[in-house]
BANUKE-957844 format. One record per atom (N, C-alpha, C, O): residue number from 1; x, y, z. Coordinates in Angstrom, 3 decimals. Last residue first. Layout:
% BANUKE-957844
NUM / X / Y / Z
...
This chain:
% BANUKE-957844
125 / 91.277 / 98.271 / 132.538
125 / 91.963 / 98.873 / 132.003
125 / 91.316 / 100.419 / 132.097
125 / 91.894 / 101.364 / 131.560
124 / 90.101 / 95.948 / 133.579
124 / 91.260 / 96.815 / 134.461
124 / 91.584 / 97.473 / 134.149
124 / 92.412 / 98.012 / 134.885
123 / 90.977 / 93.636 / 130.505
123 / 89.794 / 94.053 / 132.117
123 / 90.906 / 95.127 / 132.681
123 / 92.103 / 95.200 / 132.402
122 / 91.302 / 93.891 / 127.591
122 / 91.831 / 93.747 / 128.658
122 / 90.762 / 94.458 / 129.504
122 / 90.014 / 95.415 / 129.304
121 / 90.251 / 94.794 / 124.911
121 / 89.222 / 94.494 / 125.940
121 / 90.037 / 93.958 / 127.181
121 / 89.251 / 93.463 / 127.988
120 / 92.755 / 96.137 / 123.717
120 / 91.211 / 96.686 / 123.861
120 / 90.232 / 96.429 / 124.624
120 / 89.430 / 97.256 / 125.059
119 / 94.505 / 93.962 / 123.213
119 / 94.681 / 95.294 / 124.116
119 / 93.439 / 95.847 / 124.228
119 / 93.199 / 95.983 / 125.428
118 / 92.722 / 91.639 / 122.188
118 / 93.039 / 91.770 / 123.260
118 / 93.805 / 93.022 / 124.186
118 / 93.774 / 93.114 / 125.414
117 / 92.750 / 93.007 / 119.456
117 / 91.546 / 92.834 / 120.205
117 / 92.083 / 92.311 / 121.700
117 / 91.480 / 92.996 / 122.526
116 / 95.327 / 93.326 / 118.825
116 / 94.302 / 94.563 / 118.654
116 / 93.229 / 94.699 / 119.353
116 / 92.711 / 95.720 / 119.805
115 / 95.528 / 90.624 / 118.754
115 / 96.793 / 91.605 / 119.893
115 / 95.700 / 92.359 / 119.615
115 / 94.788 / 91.993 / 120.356
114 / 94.103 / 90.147 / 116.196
114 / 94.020 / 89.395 / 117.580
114 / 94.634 / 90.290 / 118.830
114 / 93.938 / 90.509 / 119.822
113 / 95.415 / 91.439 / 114.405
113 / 94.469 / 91.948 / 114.645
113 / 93.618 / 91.381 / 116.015
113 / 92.764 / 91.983 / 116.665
112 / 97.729 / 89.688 / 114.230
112 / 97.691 / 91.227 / 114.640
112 / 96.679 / 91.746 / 115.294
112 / 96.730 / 92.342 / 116.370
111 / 97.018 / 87.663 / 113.498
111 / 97.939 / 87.521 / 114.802
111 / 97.757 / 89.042 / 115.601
111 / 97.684 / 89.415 / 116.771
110 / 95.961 / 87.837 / 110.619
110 / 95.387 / 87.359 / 111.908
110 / 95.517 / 87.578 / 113.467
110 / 94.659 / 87.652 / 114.346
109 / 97.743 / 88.800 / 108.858
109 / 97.178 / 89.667 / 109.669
109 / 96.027 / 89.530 / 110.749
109 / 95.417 / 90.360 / 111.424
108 / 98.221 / 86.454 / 107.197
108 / 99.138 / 87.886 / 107.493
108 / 98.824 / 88.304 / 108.489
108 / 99.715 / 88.249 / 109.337
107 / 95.572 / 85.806 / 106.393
107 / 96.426 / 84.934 / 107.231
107 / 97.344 / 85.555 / 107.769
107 / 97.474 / 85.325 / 108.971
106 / 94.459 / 87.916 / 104.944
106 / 93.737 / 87.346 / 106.055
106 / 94.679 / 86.993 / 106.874
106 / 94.837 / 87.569 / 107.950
105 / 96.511 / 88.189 / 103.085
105 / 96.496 / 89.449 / 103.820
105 / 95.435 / 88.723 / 104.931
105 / 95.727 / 89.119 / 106.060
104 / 95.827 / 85.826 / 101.499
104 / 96.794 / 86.024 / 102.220
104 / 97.209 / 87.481 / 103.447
104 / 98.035 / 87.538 / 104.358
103 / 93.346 / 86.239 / 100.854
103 / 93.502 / 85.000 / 101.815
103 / 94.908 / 85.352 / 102.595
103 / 95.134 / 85.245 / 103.801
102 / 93.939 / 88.380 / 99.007
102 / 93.190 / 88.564 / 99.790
102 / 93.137 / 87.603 / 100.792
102 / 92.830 / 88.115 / 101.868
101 / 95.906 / 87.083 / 96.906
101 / 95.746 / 88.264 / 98.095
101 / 95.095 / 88.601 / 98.879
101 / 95.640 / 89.298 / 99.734
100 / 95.810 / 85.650 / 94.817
100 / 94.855 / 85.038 / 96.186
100 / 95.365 / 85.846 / 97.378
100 / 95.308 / 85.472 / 98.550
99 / 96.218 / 85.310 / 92.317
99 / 97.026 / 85.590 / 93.318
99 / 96.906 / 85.370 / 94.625
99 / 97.767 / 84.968 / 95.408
98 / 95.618 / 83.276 / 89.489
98 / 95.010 / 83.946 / 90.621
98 / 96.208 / 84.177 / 91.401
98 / 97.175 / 83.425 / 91.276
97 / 96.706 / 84.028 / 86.257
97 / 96.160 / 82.866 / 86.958
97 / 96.232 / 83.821 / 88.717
97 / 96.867 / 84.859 / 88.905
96 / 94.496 / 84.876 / 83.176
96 / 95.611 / 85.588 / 84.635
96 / 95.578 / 84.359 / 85.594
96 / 94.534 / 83.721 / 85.725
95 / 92.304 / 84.018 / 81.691
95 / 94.019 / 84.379 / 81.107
95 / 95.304 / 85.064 / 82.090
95 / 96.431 / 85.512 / 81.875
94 / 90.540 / 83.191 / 82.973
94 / 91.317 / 82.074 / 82.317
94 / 92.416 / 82.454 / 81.354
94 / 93.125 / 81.791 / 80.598
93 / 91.514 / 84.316 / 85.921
93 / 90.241 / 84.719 / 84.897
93 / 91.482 / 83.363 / 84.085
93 / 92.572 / 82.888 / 84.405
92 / 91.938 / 85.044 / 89.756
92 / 92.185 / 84.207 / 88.287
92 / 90.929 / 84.431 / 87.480
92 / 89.786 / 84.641 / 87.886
91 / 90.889 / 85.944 / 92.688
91 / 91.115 / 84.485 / 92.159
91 / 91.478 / 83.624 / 90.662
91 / 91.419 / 82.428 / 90.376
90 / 92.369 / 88.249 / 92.400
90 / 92.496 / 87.767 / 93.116
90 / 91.958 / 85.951 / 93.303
90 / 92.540 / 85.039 / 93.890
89 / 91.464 / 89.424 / 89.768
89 / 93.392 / 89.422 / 90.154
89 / 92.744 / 88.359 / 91.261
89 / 92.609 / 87.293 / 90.662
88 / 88.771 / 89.333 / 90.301
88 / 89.430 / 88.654 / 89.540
88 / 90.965 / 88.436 / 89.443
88 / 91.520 / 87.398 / 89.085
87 / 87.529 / 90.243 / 92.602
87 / 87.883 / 89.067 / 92.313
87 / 88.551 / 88.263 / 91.428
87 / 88.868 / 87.076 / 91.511
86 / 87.368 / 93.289 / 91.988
86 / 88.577 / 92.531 / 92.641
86 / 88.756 / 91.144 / 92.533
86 / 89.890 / 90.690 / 92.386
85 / 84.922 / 94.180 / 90.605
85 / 86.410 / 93.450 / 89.245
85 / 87.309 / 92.897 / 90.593
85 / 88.057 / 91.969 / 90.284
84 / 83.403 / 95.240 / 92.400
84 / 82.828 / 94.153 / 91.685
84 / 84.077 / 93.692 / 90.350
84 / 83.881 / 92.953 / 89.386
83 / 84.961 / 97.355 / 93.485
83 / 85.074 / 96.334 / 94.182
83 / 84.776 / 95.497 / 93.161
83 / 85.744 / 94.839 / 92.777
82 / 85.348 / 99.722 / 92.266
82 / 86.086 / 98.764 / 91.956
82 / 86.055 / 97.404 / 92.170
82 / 86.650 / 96.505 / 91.576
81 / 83.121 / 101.277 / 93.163
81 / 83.306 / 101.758 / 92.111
81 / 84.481 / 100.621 / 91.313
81 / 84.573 / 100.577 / 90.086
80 / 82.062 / 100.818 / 95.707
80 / 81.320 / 100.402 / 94.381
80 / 82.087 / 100.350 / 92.741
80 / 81.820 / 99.757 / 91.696
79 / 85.233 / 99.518 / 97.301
79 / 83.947 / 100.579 / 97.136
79 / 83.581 / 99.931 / 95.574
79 / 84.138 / 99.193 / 94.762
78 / 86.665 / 96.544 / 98.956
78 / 86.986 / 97.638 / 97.957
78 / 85.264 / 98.440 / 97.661
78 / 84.241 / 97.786 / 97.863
77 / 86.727 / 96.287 / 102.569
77 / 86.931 / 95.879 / 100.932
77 / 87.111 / 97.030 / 100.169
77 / 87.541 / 98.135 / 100.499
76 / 84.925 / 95.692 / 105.791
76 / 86.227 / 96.332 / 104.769
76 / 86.499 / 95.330 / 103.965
76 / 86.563 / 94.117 / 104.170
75 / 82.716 / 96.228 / 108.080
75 / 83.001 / 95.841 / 106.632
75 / 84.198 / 96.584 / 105.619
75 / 84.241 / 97.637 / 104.981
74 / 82.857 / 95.201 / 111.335
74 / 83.005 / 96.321 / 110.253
74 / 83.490 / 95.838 / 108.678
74 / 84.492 / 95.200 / 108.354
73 / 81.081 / 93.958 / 113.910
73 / 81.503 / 93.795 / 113.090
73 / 81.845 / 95.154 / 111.804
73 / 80.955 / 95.953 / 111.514
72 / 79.737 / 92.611 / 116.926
72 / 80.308 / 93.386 / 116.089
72 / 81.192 / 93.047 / 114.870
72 / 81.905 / 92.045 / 114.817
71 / 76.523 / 90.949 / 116.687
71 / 77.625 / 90.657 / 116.933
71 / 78.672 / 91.675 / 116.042
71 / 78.623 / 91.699 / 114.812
70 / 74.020 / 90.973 / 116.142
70 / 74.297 / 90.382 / 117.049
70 / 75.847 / 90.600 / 117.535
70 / 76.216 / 90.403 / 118.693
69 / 73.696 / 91.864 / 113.169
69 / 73.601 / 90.389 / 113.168
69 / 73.801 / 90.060 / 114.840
69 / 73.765 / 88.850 / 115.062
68 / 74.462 / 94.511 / 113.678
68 / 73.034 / 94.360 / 113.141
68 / 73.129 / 92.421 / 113.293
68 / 72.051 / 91.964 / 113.671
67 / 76.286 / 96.608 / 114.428
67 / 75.860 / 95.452 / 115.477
67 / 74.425 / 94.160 / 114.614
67 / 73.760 / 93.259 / 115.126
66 / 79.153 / 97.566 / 113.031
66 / 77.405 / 97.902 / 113.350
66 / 77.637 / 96.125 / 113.794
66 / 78.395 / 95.164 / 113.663
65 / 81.514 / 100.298 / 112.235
65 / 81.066 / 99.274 / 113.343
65 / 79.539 / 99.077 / 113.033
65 / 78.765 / 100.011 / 112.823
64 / 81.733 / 101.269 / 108.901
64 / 81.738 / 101.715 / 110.357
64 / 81.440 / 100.572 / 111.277
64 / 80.932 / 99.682 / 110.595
63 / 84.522 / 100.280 / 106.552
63 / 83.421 / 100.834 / 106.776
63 / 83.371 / 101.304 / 108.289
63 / 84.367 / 101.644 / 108.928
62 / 86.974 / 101.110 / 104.711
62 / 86.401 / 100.187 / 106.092
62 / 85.572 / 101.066 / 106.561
62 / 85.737 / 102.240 / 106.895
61 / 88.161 / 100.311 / 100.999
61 / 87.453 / 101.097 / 102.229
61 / 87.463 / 100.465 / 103.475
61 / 87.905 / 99.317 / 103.518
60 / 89.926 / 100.691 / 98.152
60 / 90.001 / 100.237 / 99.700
60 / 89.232 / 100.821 / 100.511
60 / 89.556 / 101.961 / 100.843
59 / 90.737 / 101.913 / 96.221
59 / 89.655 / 102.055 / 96.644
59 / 89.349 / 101.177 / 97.593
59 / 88.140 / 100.994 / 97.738
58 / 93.586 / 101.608 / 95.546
58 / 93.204 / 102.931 / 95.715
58 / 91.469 / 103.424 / 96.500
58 / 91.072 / 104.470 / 97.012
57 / 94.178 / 99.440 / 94.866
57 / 94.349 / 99.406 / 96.039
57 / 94.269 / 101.044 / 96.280
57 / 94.903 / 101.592 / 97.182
56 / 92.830 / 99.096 / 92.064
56 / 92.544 / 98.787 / 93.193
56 / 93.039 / 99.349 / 94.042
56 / 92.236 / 100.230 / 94.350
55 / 93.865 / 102.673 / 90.206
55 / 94.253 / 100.903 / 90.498
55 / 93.756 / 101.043 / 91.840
55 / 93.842 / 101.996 / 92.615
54 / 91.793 / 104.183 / 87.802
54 / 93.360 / 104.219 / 89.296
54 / 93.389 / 102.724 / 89.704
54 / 92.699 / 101.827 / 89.220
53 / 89.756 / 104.415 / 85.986
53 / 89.339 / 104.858 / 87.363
53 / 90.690 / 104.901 / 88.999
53 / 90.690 / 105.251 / 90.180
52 / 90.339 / 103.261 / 83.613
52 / 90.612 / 105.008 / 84.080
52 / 89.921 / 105.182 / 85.245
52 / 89.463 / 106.308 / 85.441
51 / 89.884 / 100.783 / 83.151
51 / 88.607 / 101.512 / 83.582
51 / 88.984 / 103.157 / 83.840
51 / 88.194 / 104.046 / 84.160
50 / 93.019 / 99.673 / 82.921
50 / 91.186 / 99.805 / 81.484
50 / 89.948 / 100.629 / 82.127
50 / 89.083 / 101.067 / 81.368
49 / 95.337 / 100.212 / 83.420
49 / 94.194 / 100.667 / 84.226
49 / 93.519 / 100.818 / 82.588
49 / 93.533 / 101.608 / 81.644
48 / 98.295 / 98.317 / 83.819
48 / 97.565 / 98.856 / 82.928
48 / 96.475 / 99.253 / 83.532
48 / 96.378 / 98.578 / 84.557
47 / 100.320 / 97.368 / 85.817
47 / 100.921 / 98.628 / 84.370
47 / 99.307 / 99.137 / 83.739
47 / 99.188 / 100.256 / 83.240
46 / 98.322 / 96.982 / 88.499
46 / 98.697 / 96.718 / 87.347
46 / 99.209 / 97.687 / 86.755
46 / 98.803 / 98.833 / 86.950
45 / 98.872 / 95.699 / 92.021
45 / 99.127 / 97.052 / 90.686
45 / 99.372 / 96.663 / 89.582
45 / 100.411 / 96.046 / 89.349
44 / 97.582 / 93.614 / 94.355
44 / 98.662 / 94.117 / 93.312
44 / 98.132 / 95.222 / 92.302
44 / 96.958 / 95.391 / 91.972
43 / 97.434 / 94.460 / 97.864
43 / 96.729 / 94.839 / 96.392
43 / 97.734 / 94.784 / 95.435
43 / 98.666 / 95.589 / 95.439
42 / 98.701 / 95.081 / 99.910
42 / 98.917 / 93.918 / 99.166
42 / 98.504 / 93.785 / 98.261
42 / 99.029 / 92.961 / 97.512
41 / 98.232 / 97.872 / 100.921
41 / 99.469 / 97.255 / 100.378
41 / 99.591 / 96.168 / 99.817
41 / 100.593 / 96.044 / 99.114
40 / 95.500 / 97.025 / 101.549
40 / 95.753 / 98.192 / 100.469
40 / 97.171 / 97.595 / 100.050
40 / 97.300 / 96.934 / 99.020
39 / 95.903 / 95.416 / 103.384
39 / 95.021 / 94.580 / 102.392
39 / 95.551 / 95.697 / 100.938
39 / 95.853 / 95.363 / 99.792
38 / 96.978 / 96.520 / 105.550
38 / 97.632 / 95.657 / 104.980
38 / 97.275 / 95.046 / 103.985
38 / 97.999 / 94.177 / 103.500
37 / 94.297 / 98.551 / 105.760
37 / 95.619 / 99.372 / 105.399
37 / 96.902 / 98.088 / 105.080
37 / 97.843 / 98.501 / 104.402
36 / 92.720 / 96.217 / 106.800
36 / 92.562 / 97.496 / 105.330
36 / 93.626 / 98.031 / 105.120
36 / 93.973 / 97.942 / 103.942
35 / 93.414 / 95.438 / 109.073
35 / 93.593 / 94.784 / 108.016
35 / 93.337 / 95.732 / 106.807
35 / 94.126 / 95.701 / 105.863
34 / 93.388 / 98.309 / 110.414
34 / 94.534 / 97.452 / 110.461
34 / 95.018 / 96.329 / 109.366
34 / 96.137 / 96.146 / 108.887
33 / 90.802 / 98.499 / 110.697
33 / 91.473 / 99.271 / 109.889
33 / 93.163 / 99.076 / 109.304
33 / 93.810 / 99.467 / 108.332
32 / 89.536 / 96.337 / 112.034
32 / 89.222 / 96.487 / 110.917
32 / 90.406 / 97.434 / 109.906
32 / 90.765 / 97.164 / 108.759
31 / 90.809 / 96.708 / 114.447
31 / 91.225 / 95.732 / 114.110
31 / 90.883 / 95.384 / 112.424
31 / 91.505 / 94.608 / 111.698
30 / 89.327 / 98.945 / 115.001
30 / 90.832 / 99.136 / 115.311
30 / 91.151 / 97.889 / 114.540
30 / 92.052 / 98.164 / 113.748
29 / 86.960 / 98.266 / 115.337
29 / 87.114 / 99.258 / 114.479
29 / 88.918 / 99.067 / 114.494
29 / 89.435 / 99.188 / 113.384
28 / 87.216 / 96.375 / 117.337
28 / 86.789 / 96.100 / 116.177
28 / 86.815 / 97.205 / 115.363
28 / 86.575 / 96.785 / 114.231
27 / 87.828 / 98.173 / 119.029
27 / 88.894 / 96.995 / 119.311
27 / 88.997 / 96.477 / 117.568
27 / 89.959 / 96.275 / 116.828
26 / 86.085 / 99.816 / 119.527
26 / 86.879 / 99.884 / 119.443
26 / 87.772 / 99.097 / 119.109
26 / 88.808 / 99.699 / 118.824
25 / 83.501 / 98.102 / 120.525
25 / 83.506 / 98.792 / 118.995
25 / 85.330 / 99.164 / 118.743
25 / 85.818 / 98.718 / 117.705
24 / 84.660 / 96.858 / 122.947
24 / 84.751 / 95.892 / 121.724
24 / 84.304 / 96.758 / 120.231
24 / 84.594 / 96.344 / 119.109
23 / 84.396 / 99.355 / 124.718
23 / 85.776 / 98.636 / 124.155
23 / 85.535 / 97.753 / 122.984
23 / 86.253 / 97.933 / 122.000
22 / 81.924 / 100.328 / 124.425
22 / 82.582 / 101.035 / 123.727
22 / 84.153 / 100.350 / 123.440
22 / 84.896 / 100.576 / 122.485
21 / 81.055 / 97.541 / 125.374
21 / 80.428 / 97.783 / 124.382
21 / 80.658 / 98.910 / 123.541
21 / 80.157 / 99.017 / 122.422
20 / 82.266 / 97.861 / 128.154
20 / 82.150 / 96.619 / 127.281
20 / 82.148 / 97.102 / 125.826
20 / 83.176 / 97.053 / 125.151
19 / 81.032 / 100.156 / 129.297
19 / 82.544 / 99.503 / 129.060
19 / 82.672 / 99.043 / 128.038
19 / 83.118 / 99.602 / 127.037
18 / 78.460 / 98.945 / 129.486
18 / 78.497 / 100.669 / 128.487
18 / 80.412 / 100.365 / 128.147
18 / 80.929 / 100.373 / 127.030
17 / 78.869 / 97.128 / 131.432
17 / 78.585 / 96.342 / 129.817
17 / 78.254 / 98.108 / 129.410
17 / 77.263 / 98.030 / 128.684
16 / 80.026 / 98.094 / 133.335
16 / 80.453 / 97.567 / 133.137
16 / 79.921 / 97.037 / 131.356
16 / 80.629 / 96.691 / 130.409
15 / 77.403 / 100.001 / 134.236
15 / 78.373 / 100.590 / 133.910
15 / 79.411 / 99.342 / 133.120
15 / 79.654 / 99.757 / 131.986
14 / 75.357 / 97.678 / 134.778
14 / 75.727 / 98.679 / 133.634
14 / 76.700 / 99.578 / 133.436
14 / 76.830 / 99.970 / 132.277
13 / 76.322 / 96.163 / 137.459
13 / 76.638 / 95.791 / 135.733
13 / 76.287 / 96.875 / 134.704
13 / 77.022 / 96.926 / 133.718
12 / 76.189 / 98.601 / 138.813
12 / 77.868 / 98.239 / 138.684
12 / 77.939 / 97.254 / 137.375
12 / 78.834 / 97.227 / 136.530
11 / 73.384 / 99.061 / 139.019
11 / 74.097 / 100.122 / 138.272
11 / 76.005 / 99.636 / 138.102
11 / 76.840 / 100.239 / 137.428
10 / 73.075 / 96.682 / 140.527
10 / 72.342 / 96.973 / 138.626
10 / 73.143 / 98.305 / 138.303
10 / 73.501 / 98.454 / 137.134
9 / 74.448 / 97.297 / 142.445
9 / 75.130 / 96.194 / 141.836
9 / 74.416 / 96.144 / 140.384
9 / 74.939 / 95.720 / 139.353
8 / 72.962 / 99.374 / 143.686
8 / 73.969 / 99.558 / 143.526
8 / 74.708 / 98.219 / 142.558
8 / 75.717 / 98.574 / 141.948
7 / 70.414 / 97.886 / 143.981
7 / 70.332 / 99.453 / 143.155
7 / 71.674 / 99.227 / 143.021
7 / 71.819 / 98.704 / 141.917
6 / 70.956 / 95.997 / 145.923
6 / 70.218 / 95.848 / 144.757
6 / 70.893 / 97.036 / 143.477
6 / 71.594 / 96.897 / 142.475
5 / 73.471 / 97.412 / 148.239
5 / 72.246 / 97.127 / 147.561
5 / 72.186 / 96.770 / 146.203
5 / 73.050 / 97.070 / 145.379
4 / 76.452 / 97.209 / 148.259
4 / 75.389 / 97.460 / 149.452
4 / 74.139 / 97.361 / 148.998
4 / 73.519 / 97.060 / 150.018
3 / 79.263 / 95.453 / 147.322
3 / 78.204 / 96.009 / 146.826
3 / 77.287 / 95.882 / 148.153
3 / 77.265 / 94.919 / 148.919
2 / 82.768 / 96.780 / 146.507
2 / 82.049 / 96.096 / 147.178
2 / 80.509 / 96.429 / 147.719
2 / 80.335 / 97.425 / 148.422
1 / 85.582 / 95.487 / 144.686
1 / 84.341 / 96.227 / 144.625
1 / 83.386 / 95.599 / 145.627
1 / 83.148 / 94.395 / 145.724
């Protein structure tokens, strides 16, 4: 690339960070949904549903991209309607002892979601 004015090199970094900034929502939306859909499968299932509302891994959400701390990010877990009981399969009550699915679908799915983010923001692309 090769630059002739002022004008021309402020318009070559903005085009470059509008790039930027639709690849890394992407990358991060992509990388969010990725762990949600391995987090759903890892959800254990109980024989029993006390709330008649369906078993966890039915209310799995991922939210949307937002920038609000600086830095992208998308929120995925479980919705209002289940989330506030996940902790408990998942770290133990003093009559279930914990499974800790959720650490493990982290660690699972580190590697992945890394590749996710590096196909996305590769330069050149």
């Amino acid at each position: 690339m090769s630059v002739t004015g002022i004008e021309e090199l402020l318009h070559n970094v903005q085009v470059l960070q509008s790039g930027y900034d639709r690849k890394a929502r992407k990358a991060v939306r992509e990388g969010g949904e990725y762990f949600g859909e391995t987090l759903a499968e890892d959800t254990p299932v109980s024989t029993e549903d006390h709330s008649g509302k369906g078993p966890l891994r039915d209310h799995m959400k991922v939210g949307s991209v937002s920038l609000k701390t600086g830095e992208y990010e998308v929120p995925v877990g479980y919705d209002r309607v289940k989330g506030p009981i996940a902790h408990f399969p998942n770290s133990g009550t003093s009559k279930q002892d914990p499974q800790h699915f959720i650490e493990k679908t982290q660690e699972k799915t580190r590697d992945g979601v890394l590749d996710i983010f590096v196909k996305n923001l590769k330069v050149g692309d």
